[in-house]
N, C-alpha and C positions, 0 to 999 in steps of 0.2 A: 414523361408525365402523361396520363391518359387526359386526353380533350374531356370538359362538360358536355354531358350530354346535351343536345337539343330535341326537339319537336320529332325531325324527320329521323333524330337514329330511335326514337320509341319505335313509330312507325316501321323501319327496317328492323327492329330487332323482333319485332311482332309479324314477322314473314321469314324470319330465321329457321331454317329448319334445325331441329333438335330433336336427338333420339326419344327422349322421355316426356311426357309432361311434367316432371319435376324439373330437368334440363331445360325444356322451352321456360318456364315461368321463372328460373332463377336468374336469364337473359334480359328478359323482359323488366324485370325487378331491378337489375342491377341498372338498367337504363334509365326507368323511371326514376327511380328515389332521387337522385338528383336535381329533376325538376319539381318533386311534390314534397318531398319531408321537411317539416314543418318541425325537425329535432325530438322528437316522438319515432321516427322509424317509419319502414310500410312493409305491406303484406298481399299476399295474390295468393287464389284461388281458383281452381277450377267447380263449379257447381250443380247440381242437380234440383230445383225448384219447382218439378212435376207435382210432388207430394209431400204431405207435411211429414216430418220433418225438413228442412230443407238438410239434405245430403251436398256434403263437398268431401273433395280429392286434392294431394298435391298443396296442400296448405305451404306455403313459402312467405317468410319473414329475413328483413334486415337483421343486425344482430342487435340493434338499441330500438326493436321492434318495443313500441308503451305495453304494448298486448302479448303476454306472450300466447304462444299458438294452442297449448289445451284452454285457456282461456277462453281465445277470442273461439276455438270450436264449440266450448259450451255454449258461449254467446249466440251461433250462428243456429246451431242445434236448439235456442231456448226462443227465438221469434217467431212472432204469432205468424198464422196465414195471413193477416191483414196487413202487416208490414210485409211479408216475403211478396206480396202482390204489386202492394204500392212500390216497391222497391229492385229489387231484383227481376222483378216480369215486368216493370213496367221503363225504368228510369237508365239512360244511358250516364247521364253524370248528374251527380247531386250530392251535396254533407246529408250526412241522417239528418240532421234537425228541419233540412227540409221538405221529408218525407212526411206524411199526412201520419199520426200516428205515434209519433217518435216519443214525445213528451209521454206518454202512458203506457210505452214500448216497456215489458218484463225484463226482457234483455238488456235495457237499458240501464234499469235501476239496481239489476243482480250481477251486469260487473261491469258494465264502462262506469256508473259512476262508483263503486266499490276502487277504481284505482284511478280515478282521478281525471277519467277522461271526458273531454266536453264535446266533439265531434270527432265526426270523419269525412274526410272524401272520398268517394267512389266513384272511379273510371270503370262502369260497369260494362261489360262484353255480351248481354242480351242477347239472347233468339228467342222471336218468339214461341220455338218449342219448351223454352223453359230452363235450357242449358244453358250455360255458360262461363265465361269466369271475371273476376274482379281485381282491381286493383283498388286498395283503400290503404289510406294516409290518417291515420290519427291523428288530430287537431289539440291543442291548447286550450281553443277559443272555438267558440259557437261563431258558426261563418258562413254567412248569405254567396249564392256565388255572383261575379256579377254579368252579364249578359255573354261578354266576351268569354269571361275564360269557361264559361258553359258548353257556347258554341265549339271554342277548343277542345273541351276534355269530353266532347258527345262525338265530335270527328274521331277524334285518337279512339275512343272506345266501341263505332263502328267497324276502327284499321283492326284492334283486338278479336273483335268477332268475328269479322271474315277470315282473319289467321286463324283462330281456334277452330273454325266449322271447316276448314281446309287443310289442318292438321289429324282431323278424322275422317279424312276419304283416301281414297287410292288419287293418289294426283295423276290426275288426266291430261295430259298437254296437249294443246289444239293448236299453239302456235308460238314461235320464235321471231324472234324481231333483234336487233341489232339496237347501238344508245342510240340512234339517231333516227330510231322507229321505223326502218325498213323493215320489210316482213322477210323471211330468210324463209322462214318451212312453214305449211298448215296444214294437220292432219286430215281437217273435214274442209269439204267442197264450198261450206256455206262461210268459212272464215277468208278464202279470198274473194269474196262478192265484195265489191268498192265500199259497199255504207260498213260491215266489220273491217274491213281492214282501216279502211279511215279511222272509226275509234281506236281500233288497239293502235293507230299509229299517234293519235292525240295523244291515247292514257301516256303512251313510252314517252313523248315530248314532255309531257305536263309532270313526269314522273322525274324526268332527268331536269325539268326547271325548279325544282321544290329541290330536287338534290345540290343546285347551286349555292349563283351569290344569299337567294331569293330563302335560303333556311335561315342565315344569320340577317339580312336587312328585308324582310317581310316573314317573322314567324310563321302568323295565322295564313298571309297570303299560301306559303309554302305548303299548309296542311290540307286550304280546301284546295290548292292546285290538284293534291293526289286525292283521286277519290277513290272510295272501301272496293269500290269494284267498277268496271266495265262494262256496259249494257247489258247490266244484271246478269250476268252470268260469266264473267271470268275475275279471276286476283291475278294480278301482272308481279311476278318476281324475279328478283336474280339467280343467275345460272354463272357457275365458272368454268371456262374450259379449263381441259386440263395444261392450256399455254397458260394459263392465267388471264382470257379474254373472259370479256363481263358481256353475257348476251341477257334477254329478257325473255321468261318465257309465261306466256298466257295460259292458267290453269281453270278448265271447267269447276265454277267453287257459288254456282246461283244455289240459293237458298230453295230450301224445299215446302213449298207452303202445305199446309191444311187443306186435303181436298175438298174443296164445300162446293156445292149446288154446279155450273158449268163454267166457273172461276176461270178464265186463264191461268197459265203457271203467273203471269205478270200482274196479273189483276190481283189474284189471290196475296203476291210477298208484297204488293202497297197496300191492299187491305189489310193483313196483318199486320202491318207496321200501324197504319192512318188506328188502327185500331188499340194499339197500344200508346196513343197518347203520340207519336207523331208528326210533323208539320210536313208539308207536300217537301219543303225544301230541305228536311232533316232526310225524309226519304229518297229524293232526290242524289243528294250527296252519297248513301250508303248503298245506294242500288247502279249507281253511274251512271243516270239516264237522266233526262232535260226536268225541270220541275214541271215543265207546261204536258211534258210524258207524261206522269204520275197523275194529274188534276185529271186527263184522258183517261187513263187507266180505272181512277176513282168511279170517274162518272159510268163508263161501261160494268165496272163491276156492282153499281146502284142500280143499274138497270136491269143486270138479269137476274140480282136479287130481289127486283118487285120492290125496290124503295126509294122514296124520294128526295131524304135527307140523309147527312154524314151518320148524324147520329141511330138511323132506325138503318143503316149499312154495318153500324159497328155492331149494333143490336143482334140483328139477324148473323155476322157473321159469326158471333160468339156464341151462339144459340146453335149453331150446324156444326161449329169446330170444336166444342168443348170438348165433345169423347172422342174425337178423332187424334186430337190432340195428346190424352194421358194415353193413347196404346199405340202411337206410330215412333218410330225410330227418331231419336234428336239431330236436326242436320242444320 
């Protein structure tokens, strides 16, 4: 009998490589529903949210999906740009009804409630280029989330993102490590300097403790153990030899910001995040870097933006990245 899924096999199945994107997401899907179907079904997509319409790929449904799939594509294909903003560019996990909007959403009234449906959940996979993809669970019932399981389904849908944005690169390996977080190989000079190797050998500790007791007797502990990435620039996965040994290898997978004004790469993926809505510690967790990093990060990139609050930082950054944004490559 197959084990229930928990926490940490979403997470591992969302670093699974698969030939397709229809292969990746039917993995993913089958992992999830377990822990989200609410006897309604669920469904995952990959997305393109650049321009209106919003364009998706790879649409994947259970088989007692509420929605069936040209359905829910006309649904997705019928949302205003003001939902697709509030929503898929902005929001890592949330039900539609707590989307700003929802209530006078078109799409709303022209088929969720035509079959009967009162929400959804969304583990959404966000970049802020605009891409990405989702995981939603049809609801029953109209349903508030509550703090916790926010914080959980905005980590898992971090893990989603840095899978899918590492699933469209050439994977780069810069270094090997063993379960016990020794470094075995690194390609570049600057991955054996003590401060990276110290982290990649935390992440493999922290990665193989979430894999323990610590998935079944501390869930959520187990998820923020593993964080989205590495000092912003690696996703740590498994590798099997062909003995059948399980090593770990550290994949170059840092997010590609918005070049604006003389941004750091690292200034730049916190202000893009700080700018879409959020918290030093949500960034934090998804970049793998210290919270008290980021609040740094913040403040220099205020600075050589000429501004002295969050708010005229998100201003000015959305004002220089807008067109930069509809014509560079989604990563």
């Amino acid at each position: 009998m197959k084990k229930k899924s928990d926490y940490v096999d979403l997470i591992e199945a969302c670093y699974a490589e698969r030939p397709t994107d229809d292969a990746w997401l039917d993995n993913v899907l089958e992992t999830a529903a377990p822990l989200t179907n609410q006897g309604l079904g669920v469904y995952a997509f990959c997305y393109d949210a650049r321009e209106h319409p919003l364009k998706t790929w790879s649409m994947r449904a259970t088989a007692e999906n509420a929605m069936p799939v040209p359905v829910l594509e006309q649904a997705l294909a019928g949302a205003t740009p003001e939902y697709v903003e509030h929503s898929w560019r902005r929001l890592h996990a949330a039900t539609a009804s707590e989307v700003p909007g929802w209530n006078d959403e078109p799409s709303r009234r022209n088929f969720f409630d035509s079959i009967g449906l009162q929400d959804v959940l969304a583990i959404n996979a966000y970049d802020p280029s605009g891409v990405g993809c989702m995981i939603g669970t049809p609801l029953p019932r109209v349903v508030r989330l509550r703090k916790r399981e926010r914080s959980l389904y905005e980590r898992l849908a971090m893990h989603l993102s840095a899978a899918f944005r590492l699933r469209r690169r050439l994977r780069d390996a810069e270094a090997i490590l063993s379960t016990s977080g020794a470094l075995l190989d690194a390609k570049a000079d600057d991955v054996k300097e003590a401060r990276a190797r110290a982290s990649l050998q935390d992440a493999v500790r922290d990665i193989e403790r979430a894999r323990g007791k610590m998935r079944r007797e501390d869930p959520d502990g187990a998820v923020l153990s593993w964080r989205a990435l590495v000092s912003a620039r690696w996703s740590v996965v498994d590798h099997f030899e062909s003995d059948g040994k399980r090593l770990l290898v550290a994949f170059a997978n840092a997010p590609a910001p918005v070049p604006v004004a003389k941004l750091s790469d690292r200034e730049g993926h916190v202000l893009a995040r700080i700018a879409k809505g959020q918290t030093t510690k949500q960034v934090a967790y998804e970049l793998g870097i210290a919270d008290s990093t980021v609040r740094v990060l913040l403040l220099r990139a205020m600075r050589t933006l000429g501004v002295k609050t969050r708010d005229q930082a998100i201003a000015r950054y959305g004002a220089l990245a807008s067109v930069q944004t509809k014509t560079r490559d989604p990563a």
